[in-house]
Biopython code that builds the backbone (N, CA, C, O; Angstrom):
import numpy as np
from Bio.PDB.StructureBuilder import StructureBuilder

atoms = [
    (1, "UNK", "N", (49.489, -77.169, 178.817)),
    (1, "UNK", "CA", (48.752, -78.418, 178.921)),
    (1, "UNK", "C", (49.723, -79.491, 179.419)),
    (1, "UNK", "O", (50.722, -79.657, 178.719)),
    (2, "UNK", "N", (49.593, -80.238, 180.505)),
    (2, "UNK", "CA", (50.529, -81.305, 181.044)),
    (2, "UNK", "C", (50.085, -82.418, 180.232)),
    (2, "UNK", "O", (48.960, -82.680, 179.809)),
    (3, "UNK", "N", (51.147, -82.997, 180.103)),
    (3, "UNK", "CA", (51.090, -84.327, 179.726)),
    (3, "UNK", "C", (50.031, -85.253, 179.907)),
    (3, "UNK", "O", (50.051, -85.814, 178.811)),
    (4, "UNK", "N", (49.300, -85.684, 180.426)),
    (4, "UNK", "CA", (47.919, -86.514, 181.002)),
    (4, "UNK", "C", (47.243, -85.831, 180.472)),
    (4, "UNK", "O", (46.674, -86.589, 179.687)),
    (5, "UNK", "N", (46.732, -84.549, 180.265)),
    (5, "UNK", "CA", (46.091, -83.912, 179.374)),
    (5, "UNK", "C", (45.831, -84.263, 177.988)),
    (5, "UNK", "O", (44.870, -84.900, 177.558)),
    (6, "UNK", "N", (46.982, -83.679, 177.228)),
    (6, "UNK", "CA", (47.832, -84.142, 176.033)),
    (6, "UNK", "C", (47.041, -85.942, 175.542)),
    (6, "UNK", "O", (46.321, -86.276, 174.601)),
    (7, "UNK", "N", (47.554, -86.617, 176.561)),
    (7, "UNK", "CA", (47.289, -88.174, 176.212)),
    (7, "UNK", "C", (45.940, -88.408, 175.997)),
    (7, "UNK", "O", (45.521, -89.184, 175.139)),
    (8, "UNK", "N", (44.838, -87.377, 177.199)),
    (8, "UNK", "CA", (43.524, -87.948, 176.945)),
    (8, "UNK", "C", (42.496, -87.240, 175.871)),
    (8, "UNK", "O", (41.271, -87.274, 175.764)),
    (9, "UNK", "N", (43.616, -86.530, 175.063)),
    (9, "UNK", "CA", (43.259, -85.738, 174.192)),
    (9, "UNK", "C", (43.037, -86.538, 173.027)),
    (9, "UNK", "O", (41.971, -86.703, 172.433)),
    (10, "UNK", "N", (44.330, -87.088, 172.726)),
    (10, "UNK", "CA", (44.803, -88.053, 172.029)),
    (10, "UNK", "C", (44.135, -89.070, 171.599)),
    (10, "UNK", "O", (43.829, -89.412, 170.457)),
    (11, "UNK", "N", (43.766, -89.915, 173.482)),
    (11, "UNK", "CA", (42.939, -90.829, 173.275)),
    (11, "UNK", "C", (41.535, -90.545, 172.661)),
    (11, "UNK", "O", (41.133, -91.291, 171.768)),
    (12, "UNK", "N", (40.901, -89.685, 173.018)),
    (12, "UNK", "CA", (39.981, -89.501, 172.522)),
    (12, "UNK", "C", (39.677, -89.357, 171.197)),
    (12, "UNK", "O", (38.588, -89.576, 170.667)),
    (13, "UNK", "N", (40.686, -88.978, 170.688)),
    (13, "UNK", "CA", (40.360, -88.115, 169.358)),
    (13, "UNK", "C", (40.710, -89.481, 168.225)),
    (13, "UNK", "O", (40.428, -89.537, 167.028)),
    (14, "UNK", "N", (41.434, -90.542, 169.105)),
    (14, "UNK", "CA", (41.616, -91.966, 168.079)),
    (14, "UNK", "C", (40.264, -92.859, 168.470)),
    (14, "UNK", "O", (39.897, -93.931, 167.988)),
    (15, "UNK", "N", (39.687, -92.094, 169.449)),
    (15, "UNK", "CA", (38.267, -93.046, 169.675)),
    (15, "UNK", "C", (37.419, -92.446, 168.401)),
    (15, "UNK", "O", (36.868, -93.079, 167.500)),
    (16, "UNK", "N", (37.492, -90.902, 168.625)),
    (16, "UNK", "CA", (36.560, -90.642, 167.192)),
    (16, "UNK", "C", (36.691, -90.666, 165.634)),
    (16, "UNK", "O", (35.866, -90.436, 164.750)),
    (17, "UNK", "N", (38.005, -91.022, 165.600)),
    (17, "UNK", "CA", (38.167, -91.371, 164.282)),
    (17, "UNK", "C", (38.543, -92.601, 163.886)),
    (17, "UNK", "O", (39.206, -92.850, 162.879)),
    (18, "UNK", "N", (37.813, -93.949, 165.258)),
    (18, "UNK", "CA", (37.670, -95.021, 164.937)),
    (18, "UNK", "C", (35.896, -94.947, 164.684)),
    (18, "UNK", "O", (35.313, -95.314, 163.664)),
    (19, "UNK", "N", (35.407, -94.492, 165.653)),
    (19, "UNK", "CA", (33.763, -94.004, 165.570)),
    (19, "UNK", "C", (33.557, -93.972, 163.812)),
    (19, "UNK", "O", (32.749, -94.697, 163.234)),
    (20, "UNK", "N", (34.183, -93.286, 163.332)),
    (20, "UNK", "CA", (34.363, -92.399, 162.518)),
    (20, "UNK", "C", (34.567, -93.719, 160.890)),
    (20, "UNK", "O", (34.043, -93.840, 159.783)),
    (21, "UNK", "N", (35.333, -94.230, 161.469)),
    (21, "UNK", "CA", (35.231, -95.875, 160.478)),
    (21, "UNK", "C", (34.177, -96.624, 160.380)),
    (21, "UNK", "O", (33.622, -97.236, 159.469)),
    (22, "UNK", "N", (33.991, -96.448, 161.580)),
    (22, "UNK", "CA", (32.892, -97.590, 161.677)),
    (22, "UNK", "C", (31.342, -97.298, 161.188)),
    (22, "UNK", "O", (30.334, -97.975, 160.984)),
    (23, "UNK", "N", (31.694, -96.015, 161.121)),
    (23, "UNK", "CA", (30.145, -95.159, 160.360)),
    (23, "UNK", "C", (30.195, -95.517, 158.879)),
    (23, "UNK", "O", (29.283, -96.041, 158.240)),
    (24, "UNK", "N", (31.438, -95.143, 158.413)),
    (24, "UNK", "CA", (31.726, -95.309, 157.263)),
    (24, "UNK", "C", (31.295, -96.557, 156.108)),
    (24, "UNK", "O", (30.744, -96.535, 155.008)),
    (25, "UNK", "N", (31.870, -97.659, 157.010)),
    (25, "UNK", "CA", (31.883, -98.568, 156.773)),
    (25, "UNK", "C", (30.644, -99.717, 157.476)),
    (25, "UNK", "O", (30.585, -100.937, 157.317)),
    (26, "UNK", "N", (29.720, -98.800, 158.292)),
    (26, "UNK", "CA", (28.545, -99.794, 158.082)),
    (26, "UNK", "C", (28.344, -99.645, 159.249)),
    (26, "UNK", "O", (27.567, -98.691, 159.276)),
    (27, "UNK", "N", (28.517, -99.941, 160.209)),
    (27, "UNK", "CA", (28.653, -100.308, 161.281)),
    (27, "UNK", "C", (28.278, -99.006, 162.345)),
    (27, "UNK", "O", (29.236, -98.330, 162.721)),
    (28, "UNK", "N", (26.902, -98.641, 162.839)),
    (28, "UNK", "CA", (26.199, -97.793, 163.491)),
    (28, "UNK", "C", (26.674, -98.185, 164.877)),
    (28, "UNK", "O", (27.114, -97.462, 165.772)),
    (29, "UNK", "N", (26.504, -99.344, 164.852)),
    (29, "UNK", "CA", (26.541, -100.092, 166.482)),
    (29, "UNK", "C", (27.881, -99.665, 167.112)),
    (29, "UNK", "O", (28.103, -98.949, 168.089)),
    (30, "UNK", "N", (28.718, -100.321, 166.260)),
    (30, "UNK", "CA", (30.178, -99.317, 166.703)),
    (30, "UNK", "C", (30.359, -98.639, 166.980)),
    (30, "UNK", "O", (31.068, -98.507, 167.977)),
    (31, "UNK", "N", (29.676, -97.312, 166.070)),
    (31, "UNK", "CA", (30.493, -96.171, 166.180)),
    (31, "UNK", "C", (29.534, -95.574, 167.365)),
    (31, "UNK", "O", (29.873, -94.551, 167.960)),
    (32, "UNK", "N", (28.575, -96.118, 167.612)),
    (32, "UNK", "CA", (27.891, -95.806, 168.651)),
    (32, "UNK", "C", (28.780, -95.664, 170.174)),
    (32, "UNK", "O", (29.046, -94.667, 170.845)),
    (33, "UNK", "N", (29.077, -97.025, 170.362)),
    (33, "UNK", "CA", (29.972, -97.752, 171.676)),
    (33, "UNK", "C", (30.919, -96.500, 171.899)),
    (33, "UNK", "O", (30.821, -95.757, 172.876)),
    (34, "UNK", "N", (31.931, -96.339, 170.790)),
    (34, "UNK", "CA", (33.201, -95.733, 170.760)),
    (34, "UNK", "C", (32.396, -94.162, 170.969)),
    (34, "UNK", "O", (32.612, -93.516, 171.995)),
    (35, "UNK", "N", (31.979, -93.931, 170.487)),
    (35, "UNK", "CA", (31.642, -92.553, 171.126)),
    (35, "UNK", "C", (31.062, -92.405, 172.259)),
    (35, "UNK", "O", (31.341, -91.508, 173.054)),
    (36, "UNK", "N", (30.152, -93.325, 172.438)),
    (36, "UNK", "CA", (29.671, -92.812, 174.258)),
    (36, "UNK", "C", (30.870, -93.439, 175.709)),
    (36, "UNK", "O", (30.865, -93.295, 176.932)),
    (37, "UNK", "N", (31.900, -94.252, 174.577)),
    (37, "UNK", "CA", (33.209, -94.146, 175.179)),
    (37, "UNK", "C", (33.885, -92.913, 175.801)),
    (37, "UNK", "O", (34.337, -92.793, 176.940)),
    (38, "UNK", "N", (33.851, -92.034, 174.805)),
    (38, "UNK", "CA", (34.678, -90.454, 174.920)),
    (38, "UNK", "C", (34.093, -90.191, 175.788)),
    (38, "UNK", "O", (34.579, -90.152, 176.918)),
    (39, "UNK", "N", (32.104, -89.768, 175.351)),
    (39, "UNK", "CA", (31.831, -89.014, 176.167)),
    (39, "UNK", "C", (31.605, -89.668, 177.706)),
    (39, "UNK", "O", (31.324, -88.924, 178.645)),
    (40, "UNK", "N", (31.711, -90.711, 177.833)),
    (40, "UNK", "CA", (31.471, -91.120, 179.536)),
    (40, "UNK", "C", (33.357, -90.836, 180.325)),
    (40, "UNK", "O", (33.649, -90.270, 181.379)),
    (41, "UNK", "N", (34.361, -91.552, 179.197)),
    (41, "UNK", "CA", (35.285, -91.616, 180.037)),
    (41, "UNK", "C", (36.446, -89.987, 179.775)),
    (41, "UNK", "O", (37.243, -89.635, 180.644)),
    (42, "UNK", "N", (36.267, -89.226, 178.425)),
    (42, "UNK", "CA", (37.107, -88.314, 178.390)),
    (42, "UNK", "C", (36.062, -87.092, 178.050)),
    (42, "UNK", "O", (35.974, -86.422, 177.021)),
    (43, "UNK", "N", (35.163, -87.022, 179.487)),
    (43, "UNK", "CA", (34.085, -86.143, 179.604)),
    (43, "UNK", "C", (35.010, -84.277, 179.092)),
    (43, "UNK", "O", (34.420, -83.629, 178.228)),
    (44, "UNK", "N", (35.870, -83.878, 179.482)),
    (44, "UNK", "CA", (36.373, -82.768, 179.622)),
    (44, "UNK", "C", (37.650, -82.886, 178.531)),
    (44, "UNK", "O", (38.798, -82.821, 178.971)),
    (45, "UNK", "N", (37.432, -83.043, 177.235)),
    (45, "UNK", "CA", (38.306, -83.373, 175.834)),
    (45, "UNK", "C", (37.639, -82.474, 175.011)),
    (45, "UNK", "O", (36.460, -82.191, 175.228)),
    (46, "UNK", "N", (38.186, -82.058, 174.211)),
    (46, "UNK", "CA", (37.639, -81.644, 173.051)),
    (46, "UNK", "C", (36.634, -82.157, 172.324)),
    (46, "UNK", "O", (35.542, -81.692, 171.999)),
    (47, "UNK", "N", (37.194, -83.246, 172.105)),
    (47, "UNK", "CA", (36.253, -84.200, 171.253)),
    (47, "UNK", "C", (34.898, -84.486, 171.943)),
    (47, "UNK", "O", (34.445, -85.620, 171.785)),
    (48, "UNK", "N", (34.362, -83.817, 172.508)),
    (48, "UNK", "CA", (32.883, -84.457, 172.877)),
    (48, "UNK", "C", (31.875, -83.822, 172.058)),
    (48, "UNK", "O", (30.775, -84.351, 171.895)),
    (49, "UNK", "N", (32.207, -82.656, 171.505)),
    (49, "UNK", "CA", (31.117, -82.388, 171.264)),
    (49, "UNK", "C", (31.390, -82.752, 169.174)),
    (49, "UNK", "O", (30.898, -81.957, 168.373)),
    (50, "UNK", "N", (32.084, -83.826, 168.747)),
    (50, "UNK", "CA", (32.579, -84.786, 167.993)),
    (50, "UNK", "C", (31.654, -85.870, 168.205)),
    (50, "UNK", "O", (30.664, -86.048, 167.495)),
    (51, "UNK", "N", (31.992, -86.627, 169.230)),
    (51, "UNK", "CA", (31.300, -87.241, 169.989)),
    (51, "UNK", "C", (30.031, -87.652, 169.358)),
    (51, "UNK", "O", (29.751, -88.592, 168.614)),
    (52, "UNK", "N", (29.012, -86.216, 170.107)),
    (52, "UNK", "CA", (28.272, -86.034, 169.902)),
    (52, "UNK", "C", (27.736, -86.128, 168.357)),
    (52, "UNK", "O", (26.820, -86.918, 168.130)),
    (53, "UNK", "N", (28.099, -85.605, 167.644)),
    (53, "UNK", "CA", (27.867, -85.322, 166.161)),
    (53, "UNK", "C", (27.884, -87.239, 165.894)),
    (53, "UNK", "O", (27.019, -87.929, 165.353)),
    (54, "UNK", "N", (28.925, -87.572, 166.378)),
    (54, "UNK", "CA", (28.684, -89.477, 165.493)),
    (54, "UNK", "C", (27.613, -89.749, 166.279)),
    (54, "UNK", "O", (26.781, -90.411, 165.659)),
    (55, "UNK", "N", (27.316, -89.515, 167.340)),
    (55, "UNK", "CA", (25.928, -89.878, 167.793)),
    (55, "UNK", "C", (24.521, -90.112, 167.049)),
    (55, "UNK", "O", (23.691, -91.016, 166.950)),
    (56, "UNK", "N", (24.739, -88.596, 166.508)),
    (56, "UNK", "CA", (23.968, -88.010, 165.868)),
    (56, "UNK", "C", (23.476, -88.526, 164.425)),
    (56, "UNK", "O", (22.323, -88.433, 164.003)),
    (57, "UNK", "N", (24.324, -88.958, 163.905)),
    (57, "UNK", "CA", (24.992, -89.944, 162.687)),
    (57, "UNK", "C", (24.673, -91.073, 162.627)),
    (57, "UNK", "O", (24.051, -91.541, 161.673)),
    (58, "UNK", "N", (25.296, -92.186, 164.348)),
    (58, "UNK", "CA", (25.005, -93.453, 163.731)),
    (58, "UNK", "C", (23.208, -93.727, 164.538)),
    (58, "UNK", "O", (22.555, -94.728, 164.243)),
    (59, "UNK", "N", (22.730, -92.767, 165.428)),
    (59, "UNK", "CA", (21.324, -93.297, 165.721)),
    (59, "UNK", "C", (20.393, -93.064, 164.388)),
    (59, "UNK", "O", (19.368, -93.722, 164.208)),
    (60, "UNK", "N", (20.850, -92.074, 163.486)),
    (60, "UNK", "CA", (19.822, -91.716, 162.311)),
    (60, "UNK", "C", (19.940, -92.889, 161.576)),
    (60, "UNK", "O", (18.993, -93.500, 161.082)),
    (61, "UNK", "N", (21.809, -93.379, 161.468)),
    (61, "UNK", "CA", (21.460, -94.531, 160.837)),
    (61, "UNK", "C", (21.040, -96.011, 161.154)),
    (61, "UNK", "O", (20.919, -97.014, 160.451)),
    (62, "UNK", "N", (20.831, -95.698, 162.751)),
    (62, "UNK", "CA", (20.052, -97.006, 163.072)),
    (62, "UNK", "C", (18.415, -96.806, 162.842)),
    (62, "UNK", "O", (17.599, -97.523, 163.422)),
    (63, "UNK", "N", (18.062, -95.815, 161.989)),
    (63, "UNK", "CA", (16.526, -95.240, 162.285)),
    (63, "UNK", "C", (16.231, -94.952, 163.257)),
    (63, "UNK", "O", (15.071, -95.298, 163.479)),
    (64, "UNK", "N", (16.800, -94.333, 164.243)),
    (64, "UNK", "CA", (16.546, -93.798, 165.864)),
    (64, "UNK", "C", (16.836, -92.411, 165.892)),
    (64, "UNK", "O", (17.838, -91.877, 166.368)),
    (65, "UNK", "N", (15.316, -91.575, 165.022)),
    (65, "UNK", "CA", (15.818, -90.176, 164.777)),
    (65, "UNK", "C", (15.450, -89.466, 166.014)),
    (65, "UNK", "O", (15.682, -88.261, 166.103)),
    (66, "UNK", "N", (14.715, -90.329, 167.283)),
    (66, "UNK", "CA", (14.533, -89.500, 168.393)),
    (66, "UNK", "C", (16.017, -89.393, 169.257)),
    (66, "UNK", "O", (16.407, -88.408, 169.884)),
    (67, "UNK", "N", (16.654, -90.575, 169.115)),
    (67, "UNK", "CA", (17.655, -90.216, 169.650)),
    (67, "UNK", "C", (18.919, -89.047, 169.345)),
    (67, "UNK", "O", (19.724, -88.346, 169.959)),
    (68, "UNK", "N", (18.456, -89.390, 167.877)),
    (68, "UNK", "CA", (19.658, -88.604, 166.903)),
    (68, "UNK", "C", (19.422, -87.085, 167.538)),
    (68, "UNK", "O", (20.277, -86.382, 168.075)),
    (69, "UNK", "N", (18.307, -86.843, 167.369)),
    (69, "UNK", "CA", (17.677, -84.985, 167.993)),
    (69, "UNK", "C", (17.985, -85.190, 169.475)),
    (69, "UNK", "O", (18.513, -84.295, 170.136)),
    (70, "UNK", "N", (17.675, -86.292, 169.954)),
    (70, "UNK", "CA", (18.420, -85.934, 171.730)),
    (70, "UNK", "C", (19.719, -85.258, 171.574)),
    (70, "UNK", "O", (19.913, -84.162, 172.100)),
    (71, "UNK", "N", (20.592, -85.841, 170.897)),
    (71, "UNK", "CA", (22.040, -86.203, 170.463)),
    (71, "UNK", "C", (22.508, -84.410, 170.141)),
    (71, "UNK", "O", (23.496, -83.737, 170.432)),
    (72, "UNK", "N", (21.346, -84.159, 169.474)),
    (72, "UNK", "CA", (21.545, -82.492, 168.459)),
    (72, "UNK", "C", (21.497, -81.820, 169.333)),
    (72, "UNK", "O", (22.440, -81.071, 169.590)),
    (73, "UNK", "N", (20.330, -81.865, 170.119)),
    (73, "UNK", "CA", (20.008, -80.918, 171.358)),
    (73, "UNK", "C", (21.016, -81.147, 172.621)),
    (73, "UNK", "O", (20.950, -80.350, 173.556)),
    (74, "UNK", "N", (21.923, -82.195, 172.661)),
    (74, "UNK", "CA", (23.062, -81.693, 173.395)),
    (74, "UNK", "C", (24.012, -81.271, 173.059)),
    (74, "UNK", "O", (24.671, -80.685, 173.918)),
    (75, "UNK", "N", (24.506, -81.342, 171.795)),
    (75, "UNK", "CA", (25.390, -80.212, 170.704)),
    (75, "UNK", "C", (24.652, -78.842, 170.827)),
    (75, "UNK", "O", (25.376, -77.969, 171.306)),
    (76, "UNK", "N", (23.329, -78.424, 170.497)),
    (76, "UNK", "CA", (23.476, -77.215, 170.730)),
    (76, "UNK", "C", (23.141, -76.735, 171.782)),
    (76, "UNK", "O", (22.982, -75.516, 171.851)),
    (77, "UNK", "N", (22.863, -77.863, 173.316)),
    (77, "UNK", "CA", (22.943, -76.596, 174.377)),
    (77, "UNK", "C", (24.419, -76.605, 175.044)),
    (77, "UNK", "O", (24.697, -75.695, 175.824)),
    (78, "UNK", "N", (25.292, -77.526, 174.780)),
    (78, "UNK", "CA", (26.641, -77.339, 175.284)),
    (78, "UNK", "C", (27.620, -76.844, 174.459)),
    (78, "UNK", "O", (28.484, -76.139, 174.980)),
    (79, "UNK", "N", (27.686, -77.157, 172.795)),
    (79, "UNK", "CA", (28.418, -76.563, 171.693)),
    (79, "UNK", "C", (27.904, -75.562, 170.920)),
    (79, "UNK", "O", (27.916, -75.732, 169.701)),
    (80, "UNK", "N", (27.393, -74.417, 171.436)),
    (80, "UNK", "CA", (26.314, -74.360, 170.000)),
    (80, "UNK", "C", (26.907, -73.689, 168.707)),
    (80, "UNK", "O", (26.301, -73.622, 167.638)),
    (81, "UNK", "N", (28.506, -73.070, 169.002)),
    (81, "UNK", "CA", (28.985, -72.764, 167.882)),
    (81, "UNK", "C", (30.417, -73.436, 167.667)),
    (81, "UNK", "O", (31.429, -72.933, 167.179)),
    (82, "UNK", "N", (30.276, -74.302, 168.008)),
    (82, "UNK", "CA", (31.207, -75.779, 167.337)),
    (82, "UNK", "C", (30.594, -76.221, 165.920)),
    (82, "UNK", "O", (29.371, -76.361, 165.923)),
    (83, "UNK", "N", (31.323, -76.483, 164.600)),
    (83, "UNK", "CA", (31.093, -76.940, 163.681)),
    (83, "UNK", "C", (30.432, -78.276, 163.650)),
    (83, "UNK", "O", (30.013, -78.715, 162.579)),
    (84, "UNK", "N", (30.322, -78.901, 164.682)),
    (84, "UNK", "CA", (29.628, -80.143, 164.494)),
    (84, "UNK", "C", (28.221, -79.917, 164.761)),
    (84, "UNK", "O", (27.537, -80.886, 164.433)),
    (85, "UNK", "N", (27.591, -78.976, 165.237)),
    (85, "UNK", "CA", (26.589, -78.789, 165.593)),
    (85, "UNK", "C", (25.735, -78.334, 164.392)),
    (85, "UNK", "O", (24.547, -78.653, 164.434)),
    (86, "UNK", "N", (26.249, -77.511, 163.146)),
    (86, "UNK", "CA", (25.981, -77.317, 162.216)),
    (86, "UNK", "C", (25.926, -78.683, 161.295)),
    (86, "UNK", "O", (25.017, -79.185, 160.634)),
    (87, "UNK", "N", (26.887, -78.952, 161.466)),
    (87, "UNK", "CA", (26.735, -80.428, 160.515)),
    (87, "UNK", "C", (25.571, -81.561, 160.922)),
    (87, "UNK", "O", (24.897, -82.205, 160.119)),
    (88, "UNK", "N", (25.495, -81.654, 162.837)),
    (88, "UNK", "CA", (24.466, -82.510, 162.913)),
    (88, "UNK", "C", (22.964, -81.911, 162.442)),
    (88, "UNK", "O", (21.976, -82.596, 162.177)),
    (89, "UNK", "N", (23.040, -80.824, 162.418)),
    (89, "UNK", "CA", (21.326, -80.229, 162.259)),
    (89, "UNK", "C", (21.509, -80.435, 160.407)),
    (89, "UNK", "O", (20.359, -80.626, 160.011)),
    (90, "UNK", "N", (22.330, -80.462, 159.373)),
    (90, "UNK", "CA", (22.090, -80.569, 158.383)),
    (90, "UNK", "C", (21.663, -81.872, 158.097)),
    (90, "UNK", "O", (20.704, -82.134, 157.371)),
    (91, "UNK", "N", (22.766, -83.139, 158.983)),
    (91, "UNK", "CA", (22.309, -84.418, 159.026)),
    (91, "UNK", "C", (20.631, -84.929, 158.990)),
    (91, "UNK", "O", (19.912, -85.712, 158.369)),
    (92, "UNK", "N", (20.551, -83.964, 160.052)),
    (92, "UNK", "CA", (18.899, -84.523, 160.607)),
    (92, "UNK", "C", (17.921, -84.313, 159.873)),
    (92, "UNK", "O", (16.874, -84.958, 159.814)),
    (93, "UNK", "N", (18.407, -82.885, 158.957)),
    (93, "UNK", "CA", (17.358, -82.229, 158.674)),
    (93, "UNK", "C", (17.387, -83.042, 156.674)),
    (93, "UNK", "O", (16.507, -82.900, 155.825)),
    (94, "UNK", "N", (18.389, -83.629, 156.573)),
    (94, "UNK", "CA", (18.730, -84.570, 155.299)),
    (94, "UNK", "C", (17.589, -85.645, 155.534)),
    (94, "UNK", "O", (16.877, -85.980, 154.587)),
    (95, "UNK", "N", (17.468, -86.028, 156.431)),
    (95, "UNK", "CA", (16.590, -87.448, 156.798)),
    (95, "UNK", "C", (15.029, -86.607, 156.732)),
    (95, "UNK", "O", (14.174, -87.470, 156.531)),
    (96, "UNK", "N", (14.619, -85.717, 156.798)),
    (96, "UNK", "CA", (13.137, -85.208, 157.454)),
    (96, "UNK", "C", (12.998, -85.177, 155.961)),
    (96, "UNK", "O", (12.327, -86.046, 155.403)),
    (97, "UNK", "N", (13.609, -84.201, 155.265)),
    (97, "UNK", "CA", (13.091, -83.999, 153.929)),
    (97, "UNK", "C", (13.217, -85.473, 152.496)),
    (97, "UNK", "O", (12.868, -85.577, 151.320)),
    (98, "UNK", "N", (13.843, -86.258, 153.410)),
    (98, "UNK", "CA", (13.868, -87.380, 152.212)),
    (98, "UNK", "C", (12.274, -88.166, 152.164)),
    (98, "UNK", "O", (12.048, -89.051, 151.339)),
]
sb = StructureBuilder()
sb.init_structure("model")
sb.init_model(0)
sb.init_chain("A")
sb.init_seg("    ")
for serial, (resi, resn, name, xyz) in enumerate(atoms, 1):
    if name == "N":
        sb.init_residue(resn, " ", resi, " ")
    sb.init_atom(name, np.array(xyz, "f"), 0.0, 1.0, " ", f" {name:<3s}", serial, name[0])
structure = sb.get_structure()
């Protein structure tokens, strides 16, 4: 892996575990931004299909469960056996049965 690689790896992965605060701590709108950050600018990172999963996360918690299932259904047709993909379908499926 060259270096430029390495970095946008990096970057990314401090975008999602700012995403990742901002869920935490309230803030949907945020963690929104910062993730469709990754996925527009560090399209080919690991972290997208991460990404994806806070997607998944902060539209449920904006009450935007159509988006949240857009969000799922691109985790499982591009990740489908990435761990986040499991976690977003438990997410979603937390909200249906409440």
């Amino acid at each position: 892996m060259n270096q430029i690689v390495k970095l946008r790896e990096k970057l990314a992965a401090y975008e999602i575990h700012a995403a990742n605060y901002y869920l935490e701590h309230g803030s949907a709108a945020a963690a929104l931004k910062r993730s469709e950050y990754v996925i527009r600018y560090y399209p080919r990172t690991t972290q997208v299909a991460d990404a994806l999963l806070v997607l998944v996360k902060a539209h449920k918690a904006r009450g935007d469960v159509g988006k949240a299932q857009e969000s799922l259904e691109a985790l499982e047709r591009n990740y489908p056996e990435h761990p986040a993909t499991g976690e977003a379908k438990k997410v979603l499926a937390a909200g249906r049965s409440s």
